[in-house]
C-alpha positions in Angstrom: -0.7 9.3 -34.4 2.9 10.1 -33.9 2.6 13.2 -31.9 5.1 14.9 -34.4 8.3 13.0 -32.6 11.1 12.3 -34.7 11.8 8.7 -35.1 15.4 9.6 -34.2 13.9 11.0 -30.6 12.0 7.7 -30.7 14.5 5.3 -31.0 16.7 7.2 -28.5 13.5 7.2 -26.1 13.5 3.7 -26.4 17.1 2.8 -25.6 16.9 4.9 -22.9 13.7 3.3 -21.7 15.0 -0.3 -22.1 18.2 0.5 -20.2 16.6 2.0 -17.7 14.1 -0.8 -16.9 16.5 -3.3 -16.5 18.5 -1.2 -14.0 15.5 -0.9 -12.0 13.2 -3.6 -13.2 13.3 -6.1 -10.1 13.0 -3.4 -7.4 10.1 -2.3 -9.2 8.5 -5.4 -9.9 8.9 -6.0 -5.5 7.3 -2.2 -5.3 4.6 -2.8 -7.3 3.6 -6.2 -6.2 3.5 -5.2 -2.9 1.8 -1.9 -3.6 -1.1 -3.9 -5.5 -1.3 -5.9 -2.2 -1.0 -3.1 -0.1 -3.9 -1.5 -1.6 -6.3 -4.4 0.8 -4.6 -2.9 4.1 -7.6 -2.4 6.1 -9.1 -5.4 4.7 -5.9 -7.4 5.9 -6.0 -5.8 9.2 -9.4 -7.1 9.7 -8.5 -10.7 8.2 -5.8 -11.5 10.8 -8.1 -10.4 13.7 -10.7 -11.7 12.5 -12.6 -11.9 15.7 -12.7 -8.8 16.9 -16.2 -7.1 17.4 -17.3 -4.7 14.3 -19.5 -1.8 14.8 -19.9 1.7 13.4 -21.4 2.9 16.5 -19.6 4.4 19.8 -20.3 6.2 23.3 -17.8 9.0 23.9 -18.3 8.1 27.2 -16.4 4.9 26.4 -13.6 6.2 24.4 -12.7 8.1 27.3 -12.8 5.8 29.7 -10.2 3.5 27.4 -8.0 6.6 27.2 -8.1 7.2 31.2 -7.0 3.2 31.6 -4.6 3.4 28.6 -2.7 6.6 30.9 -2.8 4.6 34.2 -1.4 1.5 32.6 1.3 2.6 30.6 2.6 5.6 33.1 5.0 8.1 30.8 3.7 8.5 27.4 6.7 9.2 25.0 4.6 9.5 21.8 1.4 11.0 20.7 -1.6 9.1 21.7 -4.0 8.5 18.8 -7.7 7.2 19.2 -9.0 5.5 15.6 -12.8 5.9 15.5 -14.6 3.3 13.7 -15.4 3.8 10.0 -16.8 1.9 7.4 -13.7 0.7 5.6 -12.2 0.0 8.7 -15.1 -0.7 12.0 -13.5 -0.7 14.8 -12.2 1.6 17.4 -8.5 1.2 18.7 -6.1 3.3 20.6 -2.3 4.0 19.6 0.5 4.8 22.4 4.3 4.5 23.1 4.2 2.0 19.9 1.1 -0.1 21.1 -2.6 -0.2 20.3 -5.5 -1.7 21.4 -8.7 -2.5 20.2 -11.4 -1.0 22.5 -14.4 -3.2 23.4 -18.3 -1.4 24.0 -17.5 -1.3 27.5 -14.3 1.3 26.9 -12.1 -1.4 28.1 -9.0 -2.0 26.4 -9.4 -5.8 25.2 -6.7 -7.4 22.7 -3.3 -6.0 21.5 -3.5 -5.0 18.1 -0.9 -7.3 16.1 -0.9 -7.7 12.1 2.5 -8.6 11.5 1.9 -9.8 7.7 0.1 -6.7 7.1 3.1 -4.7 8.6 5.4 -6.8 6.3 3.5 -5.9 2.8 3.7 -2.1 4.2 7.2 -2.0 5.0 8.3 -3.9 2.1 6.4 -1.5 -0.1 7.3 1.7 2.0 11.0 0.8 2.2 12.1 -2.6 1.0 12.7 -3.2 4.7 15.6 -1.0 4.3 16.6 1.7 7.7 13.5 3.4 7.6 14.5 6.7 6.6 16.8 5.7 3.6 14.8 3.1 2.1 11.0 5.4 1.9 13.7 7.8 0.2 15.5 5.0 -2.2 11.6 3.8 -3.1 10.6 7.9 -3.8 13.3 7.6 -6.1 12.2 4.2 -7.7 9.1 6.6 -8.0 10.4 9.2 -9.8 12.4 6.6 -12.4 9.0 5.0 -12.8 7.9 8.4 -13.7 10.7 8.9 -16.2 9.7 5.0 -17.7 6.4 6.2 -18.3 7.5 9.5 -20.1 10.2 7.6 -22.2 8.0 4.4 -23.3 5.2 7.3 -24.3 8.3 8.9 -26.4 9.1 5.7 -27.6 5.6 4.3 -28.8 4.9 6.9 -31.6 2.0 4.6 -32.2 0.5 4.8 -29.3 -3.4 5.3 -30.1 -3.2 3.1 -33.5 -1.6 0.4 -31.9 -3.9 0.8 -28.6 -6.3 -1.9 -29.7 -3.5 -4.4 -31.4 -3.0 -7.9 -29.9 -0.7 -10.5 -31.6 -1.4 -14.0 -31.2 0.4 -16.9 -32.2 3.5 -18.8 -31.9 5.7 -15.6 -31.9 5.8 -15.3 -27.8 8.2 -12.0 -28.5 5.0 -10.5 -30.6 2.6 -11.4 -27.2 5.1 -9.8 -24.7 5.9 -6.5 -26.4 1.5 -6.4 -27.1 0.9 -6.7 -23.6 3.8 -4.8 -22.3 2.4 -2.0 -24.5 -1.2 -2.4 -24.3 -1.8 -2.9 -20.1 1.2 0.7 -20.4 -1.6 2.3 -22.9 -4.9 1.7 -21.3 -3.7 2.1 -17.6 -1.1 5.6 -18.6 -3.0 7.6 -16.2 -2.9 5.6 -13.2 0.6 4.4 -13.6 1.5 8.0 -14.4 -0.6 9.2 -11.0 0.8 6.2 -8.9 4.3 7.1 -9.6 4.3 11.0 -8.8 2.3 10.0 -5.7 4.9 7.0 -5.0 8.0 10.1 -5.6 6.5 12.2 -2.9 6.4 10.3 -0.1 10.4 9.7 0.3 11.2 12.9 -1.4 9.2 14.9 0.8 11.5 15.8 3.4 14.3 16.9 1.4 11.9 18.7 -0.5 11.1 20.5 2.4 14.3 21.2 3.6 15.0 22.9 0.7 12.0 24.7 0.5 12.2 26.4 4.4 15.9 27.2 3.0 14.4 28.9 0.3 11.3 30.4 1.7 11.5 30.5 5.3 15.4 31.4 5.7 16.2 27.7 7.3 13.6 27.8 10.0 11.4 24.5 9.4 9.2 25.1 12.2 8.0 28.1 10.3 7.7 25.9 7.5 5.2 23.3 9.5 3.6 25.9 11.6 2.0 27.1 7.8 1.3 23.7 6.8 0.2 21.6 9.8 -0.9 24.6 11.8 0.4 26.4 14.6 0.6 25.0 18.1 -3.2 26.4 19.7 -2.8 28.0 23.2 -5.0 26.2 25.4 -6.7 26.6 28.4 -5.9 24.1 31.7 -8.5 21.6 32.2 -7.5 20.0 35.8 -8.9 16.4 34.6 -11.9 17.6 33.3 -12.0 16.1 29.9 -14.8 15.9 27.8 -14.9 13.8 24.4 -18.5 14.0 24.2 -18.7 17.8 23.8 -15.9 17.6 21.5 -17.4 15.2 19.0 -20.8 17.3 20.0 -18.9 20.6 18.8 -17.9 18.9 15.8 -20.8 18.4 14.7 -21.8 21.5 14.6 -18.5 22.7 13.3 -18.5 20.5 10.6 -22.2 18.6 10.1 -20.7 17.4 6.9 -17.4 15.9 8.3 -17.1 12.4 9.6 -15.1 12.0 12.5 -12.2 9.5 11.4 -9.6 10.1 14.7 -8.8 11.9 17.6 -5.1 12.8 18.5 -4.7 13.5 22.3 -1.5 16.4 22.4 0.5 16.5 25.3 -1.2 13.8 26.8 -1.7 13.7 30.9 -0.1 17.5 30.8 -2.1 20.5 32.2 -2.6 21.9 29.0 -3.4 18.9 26.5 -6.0 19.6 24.0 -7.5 17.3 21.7 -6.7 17.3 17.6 -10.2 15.6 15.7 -9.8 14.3 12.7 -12.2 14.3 10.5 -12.7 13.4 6.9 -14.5 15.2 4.2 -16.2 12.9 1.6 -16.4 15.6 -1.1 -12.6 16.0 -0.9 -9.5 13.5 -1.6 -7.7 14.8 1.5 -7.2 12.6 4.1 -8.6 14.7 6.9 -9.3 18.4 7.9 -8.3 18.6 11.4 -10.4 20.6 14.2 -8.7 21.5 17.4 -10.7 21.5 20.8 -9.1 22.0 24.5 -10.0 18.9 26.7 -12.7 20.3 27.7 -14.5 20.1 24.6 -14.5 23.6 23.2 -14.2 24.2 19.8 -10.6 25.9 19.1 -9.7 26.0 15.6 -9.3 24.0 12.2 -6.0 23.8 10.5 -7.6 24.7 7.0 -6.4 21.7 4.7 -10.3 21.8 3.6 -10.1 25.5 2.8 -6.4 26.1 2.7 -4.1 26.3 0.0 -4.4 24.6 -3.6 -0.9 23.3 -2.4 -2.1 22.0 1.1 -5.1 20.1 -0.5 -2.6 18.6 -2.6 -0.2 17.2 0.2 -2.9 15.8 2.4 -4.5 13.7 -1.2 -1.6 11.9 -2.0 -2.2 9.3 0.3 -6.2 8.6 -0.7 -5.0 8.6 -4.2 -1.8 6.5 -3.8 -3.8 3.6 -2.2 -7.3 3.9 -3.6 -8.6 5.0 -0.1 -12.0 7.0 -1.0 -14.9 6.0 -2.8 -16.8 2.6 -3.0 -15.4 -1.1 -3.1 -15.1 -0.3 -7.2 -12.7 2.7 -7.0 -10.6 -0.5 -4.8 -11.3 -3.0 -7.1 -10.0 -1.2 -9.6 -6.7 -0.4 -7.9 -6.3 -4.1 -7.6 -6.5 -4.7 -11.5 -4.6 -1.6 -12.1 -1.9 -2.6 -9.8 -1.6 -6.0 -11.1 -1.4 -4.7 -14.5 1.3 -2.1 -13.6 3.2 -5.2 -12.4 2.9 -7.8 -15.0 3.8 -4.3 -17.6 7.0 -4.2 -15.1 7.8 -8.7 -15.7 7.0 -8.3 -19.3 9.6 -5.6 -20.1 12.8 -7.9 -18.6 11.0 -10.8 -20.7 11.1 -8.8 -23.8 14.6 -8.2 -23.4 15.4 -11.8 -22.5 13.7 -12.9 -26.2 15.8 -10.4 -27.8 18.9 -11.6 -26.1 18.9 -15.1 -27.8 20.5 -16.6 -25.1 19.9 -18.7 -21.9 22.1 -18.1 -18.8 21.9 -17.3 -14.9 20.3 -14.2 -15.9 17.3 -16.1 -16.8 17.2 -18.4 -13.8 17.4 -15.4 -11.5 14.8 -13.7 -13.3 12.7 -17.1 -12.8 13.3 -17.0 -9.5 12.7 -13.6 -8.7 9.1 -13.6 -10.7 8.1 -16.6 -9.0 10.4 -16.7 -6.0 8.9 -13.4 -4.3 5.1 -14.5 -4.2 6.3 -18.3 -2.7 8.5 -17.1 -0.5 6.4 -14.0 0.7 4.0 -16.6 1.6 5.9 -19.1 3.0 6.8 -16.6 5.5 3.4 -15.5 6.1 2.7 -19.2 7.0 5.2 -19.6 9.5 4.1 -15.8 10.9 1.4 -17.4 11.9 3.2 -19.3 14.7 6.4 -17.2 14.5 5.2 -13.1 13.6 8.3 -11.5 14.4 10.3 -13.8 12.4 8.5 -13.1 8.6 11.0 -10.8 7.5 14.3 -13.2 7.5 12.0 -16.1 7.0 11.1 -14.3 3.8 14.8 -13.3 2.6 15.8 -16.7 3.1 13.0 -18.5 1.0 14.1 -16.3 -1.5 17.7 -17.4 -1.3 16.8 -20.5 -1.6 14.5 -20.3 -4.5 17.1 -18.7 -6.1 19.8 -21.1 -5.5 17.2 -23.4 -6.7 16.5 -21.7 -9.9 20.4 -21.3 -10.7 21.1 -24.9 -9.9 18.4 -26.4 -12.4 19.4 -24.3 -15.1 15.6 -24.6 -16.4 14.3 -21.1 -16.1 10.9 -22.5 -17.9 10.1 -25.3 -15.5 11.5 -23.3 -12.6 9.1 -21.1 -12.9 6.6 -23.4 -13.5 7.3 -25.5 -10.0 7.2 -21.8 -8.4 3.8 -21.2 -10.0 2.3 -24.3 -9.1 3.6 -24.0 -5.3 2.3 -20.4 -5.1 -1.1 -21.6 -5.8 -0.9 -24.5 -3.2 1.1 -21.8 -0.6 -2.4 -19.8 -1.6 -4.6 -22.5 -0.9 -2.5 -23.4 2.5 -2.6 -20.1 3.9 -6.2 -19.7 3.1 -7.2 -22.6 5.5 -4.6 -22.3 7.9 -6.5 -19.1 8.8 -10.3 -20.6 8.7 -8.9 -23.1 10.7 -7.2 -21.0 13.2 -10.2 -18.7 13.4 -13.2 -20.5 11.8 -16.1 -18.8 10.3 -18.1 -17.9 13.1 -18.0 -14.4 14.4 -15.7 -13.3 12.0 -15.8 -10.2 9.7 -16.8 -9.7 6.3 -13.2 -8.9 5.3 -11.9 -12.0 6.7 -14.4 -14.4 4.6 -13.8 -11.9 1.2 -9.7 -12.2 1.7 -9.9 -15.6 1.8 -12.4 -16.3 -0.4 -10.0 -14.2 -3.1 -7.1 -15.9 -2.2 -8.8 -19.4 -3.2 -9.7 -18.2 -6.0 -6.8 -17.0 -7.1 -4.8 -20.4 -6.2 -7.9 -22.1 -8.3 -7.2 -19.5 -11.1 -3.4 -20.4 -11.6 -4.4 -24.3 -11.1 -6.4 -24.1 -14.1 -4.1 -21.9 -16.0 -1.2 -24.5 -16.0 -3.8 -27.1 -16.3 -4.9 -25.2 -19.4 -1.5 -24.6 -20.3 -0.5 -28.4 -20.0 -3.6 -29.7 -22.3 -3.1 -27.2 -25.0 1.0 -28.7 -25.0 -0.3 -32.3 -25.0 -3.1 -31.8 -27.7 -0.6 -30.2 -29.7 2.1 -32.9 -29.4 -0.7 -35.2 -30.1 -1.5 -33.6 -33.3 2.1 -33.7 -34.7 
């Protein structure tokens, strides 16, 4: 079925297309990879503390006494304090202040700092390509957006795009296996590639869009703007020290019996008229939370309305479930993981098809090599050395990556260059795998920790035996000429 395009639109889609992907190709081969990575966050969390104590349950009682030792310890608070309540994808309570957190123990003491510095680095490099903060979310909303217009144009461009949804090439023709799979993992995953790149768009894009909407709609005035989205400011009542979690998280309850309390955000913390911001998730819904305001004291206030608000309010507080696969059971996250993965490999085998088609062999190729390889090694090279060094993963990265590059340029053997990169992601796999068990052990740890690991041996296994595979089918055919 050719949709009734003309195949001069086609062939134009497809230039366009093309041209497009390599302009863009490499930074979206590092956003996607990451992305498909990012996806395990809480899991990751959980596997570099491994030994921190896991439980769904929690005394009020407790949370407050962390948040009375977490104001007497730090003295001025310059930033919101946030409270984490412990949830199934993620079972443990912590509290966030003046750019800190802690994990808080049954007691309702404040026990080890929270640190996941190769976490962070998967998150920043996805968010922002460790960019400034605030230009690089925007330049990767923008990579976003192109995605969005790659989608569109390869859709254009395949007029045969159910016939061919099924058709697989095989042999020797290595051009006819790249341009299958490019267009068969772009077929069978267009609606999740589609989703993840208008979700990817908005997060970058969303505060210009919004400047440009109070211009429009609220005649400049952005508070205006927020106060309709986020809620107005509640007046509340003074409370003279008398806090009381337990009543709020009681009056939730009966506010909401079908919400499950996710955080609590403590406003104007230590002031006379602080009030408390719950948030709570509802299971039924892809936002990320409704929010229900209390004064300290524990008496029900209000609820911003995301859950009952506007079609476009619903929408804004979804696009982060549904960018990282954040709701339903371990399948809906299993899934983002092959989904991911295929969006990425779709991403490789586009620059490979236009490396067949060039004919030719240069530094082009090398880098390429380099950079397909390359990230993966380096990125967990300098998750190795994070282990003794944290703060030192994001140069440590950059310069692996130099250096496989160099490396790649001065072999001038894109093929076995990537080959050697393969083999020592696999072995970097296996290394970083028991560098943690033996760090941490088994003992006491969380579920995540044995699952990540467990998955990242067999994924170093995986790519043994594929160039082990790859290596015996090369020999038996030499053999047989």
């Amino acid at each position: 079925m050719a949709f009734g395009i003309s195949r001069k639109l086609s062939k134009r889609a497809l230039q366009g297309h093309s041209w497009l992907g390599l302009a863009v190709g490499v930074l979206l081969y590092w956003v996607c990879l990451s992305g498909t990575v990012a996806v395990l966050g809480n899991e990751l969390v959980r596997w570099e503390q491994p030994n921190v104590a896991e439980t769904l349950e929690y005394s009020p009682a407790a949370l407050q006494r962390a948040y009375r030792q977490m104001l007497q310890e730090q003295g001025d608070i310059s930033t919101l304090v946030t409270m984490r309540l412990p949830t199934p994808d993620m079972p443990r309570a912590f509290l966030s202040a003046n750019g800190n957190a802690w994990y808080i123990d049954d007691a309702g003491t404040l026990s080890q700092t929270k640190s996941h510095p190769i976490t962070d680095f998967i998150a920043e490099f996805h968010a922002q390509l460790h960019l400034p903060h605030t230009f690089g979310e925007l330049f990767v909303s923008i990579l976003g957006a192109l995605l969005t217009v790659l989608i569109v144009s390869g859709v254009v461009a395949h007029r045969r795009i159910f016939k061919d949804a099924f058709t697989f090439r095989g042999g020797a023709d290595s051009s006819l296996k790249q341009a299958d799979l490019h267009n068969r993992l772009s077929v069978w995953g267009l609606p999740f590639h589609l989703m993840i790149a208008l979700t990817g768009a908005y997060f970058g894009l969303g505060g210009p869009l919004n400047t440009l909407y109070a211009e429009a709609m609220y005649e400049g005035d952005k508070g205006a703007l927020f106060g309709e989205v986020f809620g107005e400011v509640p007046d509340a009542p003074a409370y003279y020290g008398k806090m009381d979690l337990g009543h709020a998280l009681a009056s939730l309850d009966t506010v909401a019996p079908d919400a499950r309390p996710l955080f609590i955000t403590f406003e104007r913390p230590g002031e006379d008229d602080e009030f408390l911001l719950l948030g709570a998730q509802h299971t039924d819904m892809f936002i990320y939370s409704e929010q229900y305001r209390f004064d300290a004291m524990g008496n029900y206030l209000d609820a911003v309305g995301f859950a009952q608000g506007h079609a476009g309010q619903e929408a804004i507080f979804s696009v982060y479930r549904l960018h990282f696969g954040h709701f339903g059971s371990v399948w809906i996250l299993l899934s983002y993981l092959v989904l991911g993965m295929a969006l990425t490999v779709i991403c490789v085998s586009g620059i490979n098809l236009w490396f067949k088609k060039r004919q030719i062999t240069d530094a082009l190729n090398d880098y390429w090599a380099a950079v397909v390889w390359g990230t993966p090694a380096s990125f967990l090279s300098a998750a190795l050395a994070g282990f003794a060094i944290p703060s030192m993963i994001v140069p440590l990265f950059w310069g692996a990556f130099v250096m496989s590059c160099s490396y790649a340029v001065y072999k001038r053997d894109p093929h076995r260059v990537s080959q050697q990169l393969r083999i020592m992601t696999a072995l970097l796999l296996l290394a970083l795998a028991l560098t943690s068990i033996v760090l941490h052990g088994w003992k006491d740890t969380s579920p995540a920790f044995i699952a990540i690991n467990s998955g990242i041996i067999s994924l170093a296994v995986c790519l043994l035996s594929y160039f082990a595979f790859k290596k015996a089918s090369r020999q038996a055919t030499s053999n047989l000429k």
